[in-house]
Steps between C-alpha positions, in 0.01 A plus 500: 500500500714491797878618488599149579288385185787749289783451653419125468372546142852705402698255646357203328535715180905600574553075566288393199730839260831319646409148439387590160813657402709256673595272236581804203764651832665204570532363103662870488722489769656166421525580160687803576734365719582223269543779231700714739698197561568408137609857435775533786617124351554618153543948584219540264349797598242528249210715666257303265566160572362561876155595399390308190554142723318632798185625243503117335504351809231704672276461174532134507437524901185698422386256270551194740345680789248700367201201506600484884473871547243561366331240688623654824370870356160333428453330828563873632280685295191180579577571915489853467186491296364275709588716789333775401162521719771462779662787437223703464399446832 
């Protein structure tokens, strides 16, 4: 296994960790901001209300993306399995 076989490996594995949690960050962010919003609107400063939304919406995120991610983990795990006399090398 050569050290551009890692490097390339690792790499592949950081993109494929940041796709994957792409969708649950972004539900979070926009939920927060519209939450952040809402609160300067009506000076509720409930510490609460900022967290509950963002853990509904990144549940119900997680259950809309998780057939897709796990696809994407699967196809992964089959190329690396696949890979394997490769690496060995």
């Amino acid at each position: 296994m050569t050290q551009d076989m890692v490097v390339g490996l690792a790499r592949t594995a950081v993109e494929l960790t940041l796709l994957i949690s792409l969708p649950m960050l972004g539900l979070g962010l926009v939920v927060g901001l519209l939450v952040s919003i809402f609160q300067a609107v009506t000076q509720i400063q409930e510490m609460t209300l900022t967290f509950v939304p963002k853990i509904i919406a990144v549940l119900i995120g997680l259950l809309l993306a998780f057939p897709w991610m796990m696809n994407k983990m699967v196809d992964f795990t089959k190329d690396i399995i696949l890979n394997i006399p490769q690496f060995i090398k």
